[in-house]
Residue, then its C-alpha position, 0 to 999 in steps of 0.5 A: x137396333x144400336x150399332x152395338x146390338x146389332x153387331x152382336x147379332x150379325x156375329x151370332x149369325x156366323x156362329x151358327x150358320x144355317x145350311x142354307x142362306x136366308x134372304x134378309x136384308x138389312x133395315x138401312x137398305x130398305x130405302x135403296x131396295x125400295x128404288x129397284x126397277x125400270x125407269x118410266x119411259x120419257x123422250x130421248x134428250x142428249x145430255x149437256x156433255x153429249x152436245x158440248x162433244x158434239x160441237x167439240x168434234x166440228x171444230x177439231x178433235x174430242x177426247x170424251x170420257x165417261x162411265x160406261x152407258x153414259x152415252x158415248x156411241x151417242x156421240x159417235x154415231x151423230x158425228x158419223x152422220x154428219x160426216x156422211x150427209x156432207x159427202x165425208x167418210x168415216x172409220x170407228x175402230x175398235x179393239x176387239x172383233x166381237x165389239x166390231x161385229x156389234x158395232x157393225x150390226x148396230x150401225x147397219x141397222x141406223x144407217x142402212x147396211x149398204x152404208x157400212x162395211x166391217x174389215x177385222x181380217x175374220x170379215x170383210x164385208x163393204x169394205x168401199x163404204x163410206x163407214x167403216x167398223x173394224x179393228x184398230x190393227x186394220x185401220x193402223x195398216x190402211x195408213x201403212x199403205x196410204x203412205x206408203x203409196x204417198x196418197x190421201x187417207x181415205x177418211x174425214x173421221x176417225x173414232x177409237x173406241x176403248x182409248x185406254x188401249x193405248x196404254x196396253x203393253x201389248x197393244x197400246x203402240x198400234x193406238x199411238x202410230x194410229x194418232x200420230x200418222x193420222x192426217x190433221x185434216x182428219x178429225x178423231x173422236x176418241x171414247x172411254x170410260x177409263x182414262x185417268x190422265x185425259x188432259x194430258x194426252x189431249x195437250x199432246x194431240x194438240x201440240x202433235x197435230x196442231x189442232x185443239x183437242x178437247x176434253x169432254x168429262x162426264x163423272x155421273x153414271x147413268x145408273x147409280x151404283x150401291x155396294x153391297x156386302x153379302x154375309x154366308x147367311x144370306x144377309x145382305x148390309x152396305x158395304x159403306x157406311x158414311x163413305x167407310x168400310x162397314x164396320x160390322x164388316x170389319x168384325x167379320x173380317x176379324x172373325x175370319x170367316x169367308x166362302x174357303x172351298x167353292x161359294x155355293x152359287x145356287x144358293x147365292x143366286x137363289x138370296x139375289x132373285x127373291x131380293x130382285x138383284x138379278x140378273x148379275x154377272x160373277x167376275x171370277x179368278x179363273x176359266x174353271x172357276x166359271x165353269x166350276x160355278x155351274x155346278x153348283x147352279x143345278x137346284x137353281x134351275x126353275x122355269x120362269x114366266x118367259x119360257x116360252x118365248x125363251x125356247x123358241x129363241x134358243x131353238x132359232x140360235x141353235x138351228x143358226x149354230x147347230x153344233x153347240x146343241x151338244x155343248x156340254x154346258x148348254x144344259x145350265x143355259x137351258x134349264x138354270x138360265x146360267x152361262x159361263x163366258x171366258x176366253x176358253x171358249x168357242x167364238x160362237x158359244x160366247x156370242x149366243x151367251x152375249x145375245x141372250x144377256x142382251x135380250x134379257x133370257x139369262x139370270x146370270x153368267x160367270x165370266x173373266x175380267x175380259x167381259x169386263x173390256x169391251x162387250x156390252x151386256x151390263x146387268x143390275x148386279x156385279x158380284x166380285x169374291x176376289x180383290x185381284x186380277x191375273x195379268x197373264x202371268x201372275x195374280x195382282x190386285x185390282x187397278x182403279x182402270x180394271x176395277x171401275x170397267x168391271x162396275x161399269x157393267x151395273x145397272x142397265x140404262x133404261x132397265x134400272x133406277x139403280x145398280x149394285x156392286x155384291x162384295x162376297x167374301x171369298x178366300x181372295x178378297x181384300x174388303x180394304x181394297x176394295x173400299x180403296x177402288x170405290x173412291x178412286x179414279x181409273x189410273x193415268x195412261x202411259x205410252x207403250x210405244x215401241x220398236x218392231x221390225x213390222x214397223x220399221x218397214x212400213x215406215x221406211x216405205x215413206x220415211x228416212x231415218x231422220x223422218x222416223x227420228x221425228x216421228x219419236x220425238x212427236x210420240x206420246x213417250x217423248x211428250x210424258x218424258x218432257x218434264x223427266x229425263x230424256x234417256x227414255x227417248x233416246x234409248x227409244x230411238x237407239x232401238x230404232x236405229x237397231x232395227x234399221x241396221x239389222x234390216x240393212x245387214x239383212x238386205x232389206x234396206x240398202x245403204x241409202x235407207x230404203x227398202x229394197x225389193x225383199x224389203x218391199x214385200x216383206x212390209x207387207x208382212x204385217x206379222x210378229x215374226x215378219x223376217x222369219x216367215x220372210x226368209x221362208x218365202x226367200x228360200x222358198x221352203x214353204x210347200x205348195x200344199x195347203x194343208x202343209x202351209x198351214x200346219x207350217x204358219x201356225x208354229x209361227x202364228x203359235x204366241x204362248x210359251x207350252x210345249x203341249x205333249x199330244x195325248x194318244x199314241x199316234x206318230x206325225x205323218x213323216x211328210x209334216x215332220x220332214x218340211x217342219x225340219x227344212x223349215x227350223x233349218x231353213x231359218x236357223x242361221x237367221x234365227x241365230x243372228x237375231x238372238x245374237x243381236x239381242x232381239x226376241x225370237x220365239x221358240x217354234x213348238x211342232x204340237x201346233x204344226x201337228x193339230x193344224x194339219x190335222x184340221x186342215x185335213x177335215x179332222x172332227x172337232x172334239x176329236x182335234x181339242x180332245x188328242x191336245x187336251x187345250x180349250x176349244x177357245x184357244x183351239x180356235x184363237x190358234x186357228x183365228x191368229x194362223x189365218x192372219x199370217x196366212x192372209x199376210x202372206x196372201x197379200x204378197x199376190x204380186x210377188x209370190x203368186x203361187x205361195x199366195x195362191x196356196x196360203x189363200x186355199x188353206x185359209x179356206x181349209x181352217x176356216x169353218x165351222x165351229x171356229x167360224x159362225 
């Protein structure tokens, strides 16, 4: 068929669209179909960049980038080993628990779990082992307290994993102060899949430590990718045509014909198993549009050659895990082997999603872009029906970085000859742009390093202020601003120095710039608001109840911006509402000093204090998420951020035996099921 007829066909098929999609495939992609698969198994050989990483990581550091399944743990795991069979230690951290919990299964069982412990604040488990899986934030304070004391970080290897990170706004600063405090003599290894300026930050490291760091590159995924375009009538054609949009995609586009309400999932699902795409992960906009997704997935649901052995595997995760038996969408996990995962939900419900992609039980999950970062579950299809991204406070089209870690999820290495991008057209996709996105490389990492009062007092533990100075002018900030003007820097040290006189005014560094004994406890307070819970602990307005202290922390430990009005008409217990007072009043006046300063201070809200005590007091799960109308996944973020700021407090055992006596009882009060698993 001509370019011309053939068009012509394509838009009589959007005339006259049938009620439900018809699998077809266009006669172009007969070819790559014909590739859809498992790979014959051969003997594992490491791959040339794998070996050149290898070696790189003996002489000094490694800055390894490839796509995502290329093998970069690979690397990881061998330099560990070498590490271990000389006697040496090593640390592998990560930015999220969940990826810490994998790695630490996953190292456990090469290594032996005596070898290997995990430390993420949720766990701690073999923390004196000679490997050691956990977050970044954890591997950030151990330095905290070795210079601190003046001692030898305990460690010969350092792995970070992610790397981007270190150009996250908000996070970012813990993986600079990570590379710049680490020892010379340690080596680091850092991974990703997307970092776009890799050369520039490896010039850096060396300058800063004094040591070569090498770059390693691999651009080939080990599973290729093809874009496809899916049209509502169930067709299927390239999305690129000689590296181009299609153009019968581009008359589509003038037809302005798109999925505008709800894309009828089941029937998508439906055209992708008889075309052998499954299984897929949707990336959708929203929580309640994963969850919407499910909906439509009802006449999906079949039984398949495994059920079985499917069965018996839900039955054993579910008598792990009993009370997501009655988790109102395990009925689409069951019966459509669909799931949904985002933020909004439980821990434990994410992990059993996790598990059952990994072992191959589940067609499809519709997840956030936070699937994307971090967990690995890739599959052979990633389906996108939008061409942006929520940011946290608006929607923004897709980055280079963001898009090519949704993609990196195509294809399973050793399951697939081949992976596949599915553009559908939903109301917010931009084809253009995402032609765009294919072509280009992931954006280049920028330095998000910042000052915090946290981090002034640790510092100040080892440093004097010109010692701090120094430390700036050695950051990654400084190095990027080399060629540009210098303000940037300057302007970064003046807040330095703002923290620093603050702290002086305060009486947490005296006037020979060190810390003084409220200053030495309270950098252990490793916190957002450290000198607000600090002055707490000064005016001793903390009680000594435990369910008391953690309603109270979690206002503190509270970081959104919502004032929740509580359903139901039942009244505070006039005892939470009178401490919640002494508490405001007791900080008031500091508060106030620090607004006046020009430094943040977030709003302390009395809905977390109120749903908090009541957990702590053994409240019933659904009751506690139904009175406050949030998810269970933010529930239990709420939950999981209060126990941090009360081990913080904890720690301080030997200054504040009995608040640290009670923060240690309320941690065990808030930690339980279903939050814990």
């Amino acid at each position: 068929m001509k370019s011309s007829s053939r068009n012509r066909h394509f838009r009589r098929r959007i005339r006259h669209q049938p009620a439900l999609m018809v699998p077809s495939v266009e006669g172009s992609l007969r070819k790559i179909f014909g590739q859809i698969g498992k790979p014959k198994e051969k003997p594992f050989r490491p791959d040339p960049f794998q070996l050149e990483a290898l070696y790189a990581i003996q002489r000094g550091d490694c800055l390894v980038t490839a796509p995502t399944g290329a093998g970069k743990t690979w690397i990881a795991r061998e330099a560990i080993k070498r590490v271990l069979d000389s006697g040496g230690r090593a640390w592998y951290a990560t930015p999220l628990k969940a990826l810490s919990n994998a790695k630490w299964i996953e190292f456990s069982h090469y290594f032996g779990k005596e070898k290997v412990g995990i430390l993420t604040g949720d766990t701690k488990e073999n923390p004196d082992a000679p490997i050691i899986v956990g977050t970044t934030e954890i591997l950030r304070n151990q330095m905290y307290d070795a210079m601190g004391e003046g001692s030898d970080f305990p460690c010969d290897l350092v792995v970070l994993d992610e790397a981007h990170y270190l150009g996250d706004p908000e996070r970012g600063v813990v993986w600079e102060e990570v590379m710049v405090y680490l020892p010379t003599r340690v080596n680091l290894l850092l991974l990703s899949a997307t970092i776009g300026n890799a050369e520039e930050i490896a010039t850096w490291l060396s300058s800063l430590r004094d040591k070569p760091c090498q770059v390693v590159k691999e651009e080939k995924r080990p599973v290729p990718l093809y874009p496809l375009f899916l049209h509502p009538t169930g067709q299927i054609v390239p999305f690129l045509v000689k590296g181009k949009l299609n153009p019968q995609i581009r008359d589509f586009e003038l037809e302005g014909r798109r999925f505008h309400g709800p894309p009828p999932f089941g029937d998508i699902l439906r055209v992708m198993r008889e075309l052998n795409l499954l299984p897929a992960i949707f990336f959708l906009k929203s929580r309640a549009d994963c969850d919407a997704a499910l909906k439509s997935c009802r006449r999906f649901a079949t039984e398949r050659r495994d059920e079985s052995e499917f069965k018996t595997f839900l039955q054993e995760m579910l008598e792990k895990f009993p009370f997501l038996a009655t988790h109102r969408q395990l009925y689409y996990l069951e019966h459509c082997r669909v799931a949904s995962h985002h933020g909004g939900q439980l821990p434990a419900w994410k992990f059993m999603v996790e598990t059952m992609m990994n072992n191959g039980f589940l067609d499809a999950i519709f997840a956030t872009t936070t699937v994307a970062a971090g967990v690995n579950y890739p599959a052979r299809t990633i389906v996108m029906l939008n061409s942006d991204i929520f940011n946290g406070h608006d929607f923004t089209p897709l980055r280079g970085t963001e898009f090519h870690q949704m993609t990196g999820r195509a294809g399973r290495r050793g399951q697939d000859n081949i992976g596949f991008l599915m553009v559908v057209p939903g109301r917010f996709m931009d084809f253009r742009h995402i032609e765009k996105l294919l072509g280009s490389p992931p954006e280049s990492v920028n330095s998000q390093i910042k000052a915090d009062f946290a981090m002034v007092l640790n510092l100040l533990m080892s440093q004097t202020p010109e010692g701090i100075k120094e430390i700036v002018e050695h950051s990654f900030a400084a190095f990027q601003s080399k060629d540009k003007r210098r303000g940037s820097v300057n302007s970064l040290w003046k807040d330095f120095e703002r923290h620093i006189d603050f702290l002086k005014a305060e009486g947490f560094v005296d006037e020979n710039n060190r810390l003084t004994e409220d200053g030495l406890w309270a950098s252990q307070l490793r916190l957002d608001q450290p000198l607000l819970i600090a002055e707490c602990l000064r005016q001793r307005v903390f009680p000594q109840d435990a369910a008391l202290l953690a309603a109270l922390v979690s206002a503190f430990a509270y970081d959104g911006d919502q004032d929740i009005r509580l359903r139901g008409p039942r009244r505070p217990p006039a005892k939470l509402l009178k401490v919640f007072r002494q508490v405001l009043s007791a900080i008031k006046p500091l508060a106030k000093r620090i607004q006046e300063r020009a430094f943040e201070v977030r709003p302390l809200y009395f809905w977390p204090v109120q749903i908090m005590y009541d957990w702590a007091r053994g409240w019933d799960w659904d009751l506690l998420v139904q009175e406050t109308g949030i998810s269970e996944g933010e529930m239990a973020m709420l939950i999981l951020r209060t126990a941090d700021n009360l081990r913080q407090i904890r720690s301080l055992s030997g200054t504040h035996e009995e608040i640290a006596r009670v923060a240690d009882q309320a941690i065990a009060l808030i930690m339980r099921e279903p939050v814990v698993y």
